[in-house]
C-alpha positions as CSV (number, residue, x, y, z in Angstrom):
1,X,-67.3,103.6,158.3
2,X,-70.1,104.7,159.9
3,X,-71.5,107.9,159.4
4,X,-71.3,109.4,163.6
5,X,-67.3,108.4,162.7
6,X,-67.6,110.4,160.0
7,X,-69.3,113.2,161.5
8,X,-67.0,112.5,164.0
9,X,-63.5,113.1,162.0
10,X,-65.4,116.3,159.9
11,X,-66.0,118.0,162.9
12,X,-62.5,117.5,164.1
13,X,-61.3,118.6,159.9
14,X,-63.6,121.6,160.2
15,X,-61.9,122.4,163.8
16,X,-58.8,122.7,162.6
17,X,-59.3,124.1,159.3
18,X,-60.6,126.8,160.8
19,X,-56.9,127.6,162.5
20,X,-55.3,128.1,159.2
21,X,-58.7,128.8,157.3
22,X,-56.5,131.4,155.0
23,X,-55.0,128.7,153.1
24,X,-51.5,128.9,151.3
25,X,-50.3,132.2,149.6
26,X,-50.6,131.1,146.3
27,X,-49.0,134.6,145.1
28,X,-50.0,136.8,142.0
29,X,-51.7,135.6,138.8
30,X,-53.4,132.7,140.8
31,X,-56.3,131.1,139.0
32,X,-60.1,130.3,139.6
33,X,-60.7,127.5,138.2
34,X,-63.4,124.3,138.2
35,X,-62.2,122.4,140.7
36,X,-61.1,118.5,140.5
37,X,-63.4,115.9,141.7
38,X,-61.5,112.9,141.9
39,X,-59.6,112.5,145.0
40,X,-57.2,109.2,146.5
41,X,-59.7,106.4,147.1
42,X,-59.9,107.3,150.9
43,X,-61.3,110.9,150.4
44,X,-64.8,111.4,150.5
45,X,-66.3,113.6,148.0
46,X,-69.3,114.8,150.0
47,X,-70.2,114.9,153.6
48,X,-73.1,115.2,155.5
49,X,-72.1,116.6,159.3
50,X,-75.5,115.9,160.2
51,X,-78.6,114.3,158.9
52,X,-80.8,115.7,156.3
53,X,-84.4,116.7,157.1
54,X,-86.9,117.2,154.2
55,X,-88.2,120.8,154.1
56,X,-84.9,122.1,156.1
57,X,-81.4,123.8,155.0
58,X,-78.9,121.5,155.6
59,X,-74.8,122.2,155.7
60,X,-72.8,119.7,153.2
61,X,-69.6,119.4,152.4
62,X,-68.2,119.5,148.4
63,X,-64.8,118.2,148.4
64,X,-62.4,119.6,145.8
65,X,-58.9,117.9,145.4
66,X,-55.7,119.3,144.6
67,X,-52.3,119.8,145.8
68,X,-52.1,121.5,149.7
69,X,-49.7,124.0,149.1
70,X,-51.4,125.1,145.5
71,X,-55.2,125.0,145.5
72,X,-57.7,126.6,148.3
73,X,-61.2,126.9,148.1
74,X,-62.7,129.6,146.2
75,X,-66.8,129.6,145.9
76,X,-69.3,127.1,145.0
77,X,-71.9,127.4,142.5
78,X,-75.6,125.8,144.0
79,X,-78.6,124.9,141.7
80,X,-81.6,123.2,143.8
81,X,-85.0,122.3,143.1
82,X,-86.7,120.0,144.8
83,X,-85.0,116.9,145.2
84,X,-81.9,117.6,143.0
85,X,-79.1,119.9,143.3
86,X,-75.8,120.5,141.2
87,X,-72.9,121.9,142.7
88,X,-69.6,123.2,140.9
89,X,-66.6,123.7,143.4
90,X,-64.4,126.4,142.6
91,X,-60.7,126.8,143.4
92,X,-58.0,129.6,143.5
93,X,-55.0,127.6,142.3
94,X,-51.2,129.2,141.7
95,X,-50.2,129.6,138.5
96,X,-48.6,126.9,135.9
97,X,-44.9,128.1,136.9
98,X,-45.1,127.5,140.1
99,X,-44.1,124.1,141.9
100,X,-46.0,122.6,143.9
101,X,-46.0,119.9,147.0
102,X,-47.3,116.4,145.4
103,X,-50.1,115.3,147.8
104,X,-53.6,115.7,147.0
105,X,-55.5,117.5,150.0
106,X,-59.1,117.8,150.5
107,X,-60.2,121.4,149.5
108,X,-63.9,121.7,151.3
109,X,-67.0,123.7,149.9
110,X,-69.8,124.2,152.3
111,X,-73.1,124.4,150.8
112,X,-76.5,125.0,152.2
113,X,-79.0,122.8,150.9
114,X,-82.7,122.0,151.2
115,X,-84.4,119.3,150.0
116,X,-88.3,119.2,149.8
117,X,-89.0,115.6,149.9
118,X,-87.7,112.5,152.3
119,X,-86.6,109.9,150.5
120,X,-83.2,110.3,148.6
121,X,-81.7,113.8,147.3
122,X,-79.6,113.8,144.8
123,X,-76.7,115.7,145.0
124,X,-74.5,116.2,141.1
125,X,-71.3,117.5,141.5
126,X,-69.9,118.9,138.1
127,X,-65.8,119.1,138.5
128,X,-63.1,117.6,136.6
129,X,-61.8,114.2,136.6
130,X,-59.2,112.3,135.1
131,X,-59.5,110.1,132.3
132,X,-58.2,106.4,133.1
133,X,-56.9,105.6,129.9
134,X,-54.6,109.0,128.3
135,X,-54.6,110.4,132.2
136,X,-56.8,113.8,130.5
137,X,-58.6,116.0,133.0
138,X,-62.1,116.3,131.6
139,X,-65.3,117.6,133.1
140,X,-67.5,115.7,134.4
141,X,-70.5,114.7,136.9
142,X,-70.5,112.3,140.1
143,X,-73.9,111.6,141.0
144,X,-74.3,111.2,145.2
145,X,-77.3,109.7,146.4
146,X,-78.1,111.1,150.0
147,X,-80.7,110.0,152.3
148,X,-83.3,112.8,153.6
149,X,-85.1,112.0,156.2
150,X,-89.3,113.0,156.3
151,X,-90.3,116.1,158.0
């Protein structure tokens, strides 16, 4: 897919997110939590709404994954220098008790980053995944390569 479709279908996401941008009432004794990083094979992990410039602050998208009517986006945690940056997605997610619908919905982070070099930025998302074999959630990385365009 190319990336102005891409840009394309986030703005459109972002537009309509932003009509229900308070997200489900997941109720009392709701949960921040790491958020998971493994989504169906279709969803995108990150995404770059516009091209990155070296030397200027850029918006991406962190994807977390989880059910729509159980999990919203809480806060992302950002380390940057240079040409690598970490990010940790955050959810708010309803408590163990509580049932919830069985899809698994993009839950977008936007994060400001700036990367000082053209080239490639690296972007390492820290979230949890599920192990293939005993079906586990365990924390892990995804690395992202992202290409920065020279100032």
């Amino acid at each position: 897919m190319t990336s102005s479709v891409l840009r394309a279908g986030l703005a459109l996401g972002l537009v309509l997110a932003a009509g229900c941008s308070s997200g489900p009432d997941l109720g009392p004794g709701a949960l921040v939590v790491i958020g998971t990083i493994e989504g169906a094979p279709s969803q995108s992990l990150v995404l770059t709404p516009a091209p990155l410039v070296a030397g200027k602050a850029s918006q991406v998208i962190v994807n977390s994954f989880g059910p729509s009517s159980c999990t919203k986006p809480d806060h992302a945690v950002v380390d940057q220098e240079d040409t690598l940056a970490t990010v940790t997605p955050y959810d708010l997610v309803a408590p163990a008790d509580v049932e919830c619908t069985r899809d698994i919905a993009p839950q977008p982070h936007p994060v400001m980053l700036r990367f000082t070099a053209g080239g490639e930025g690296v972007l390492r998302v820290i979230g949890y995944r599920f192990d293939k074999t005993s079906g586990a959630r365990r924390l892990d990385t995804v690395t992202v390569r992202l290409p920065v365009l020279g100032d």
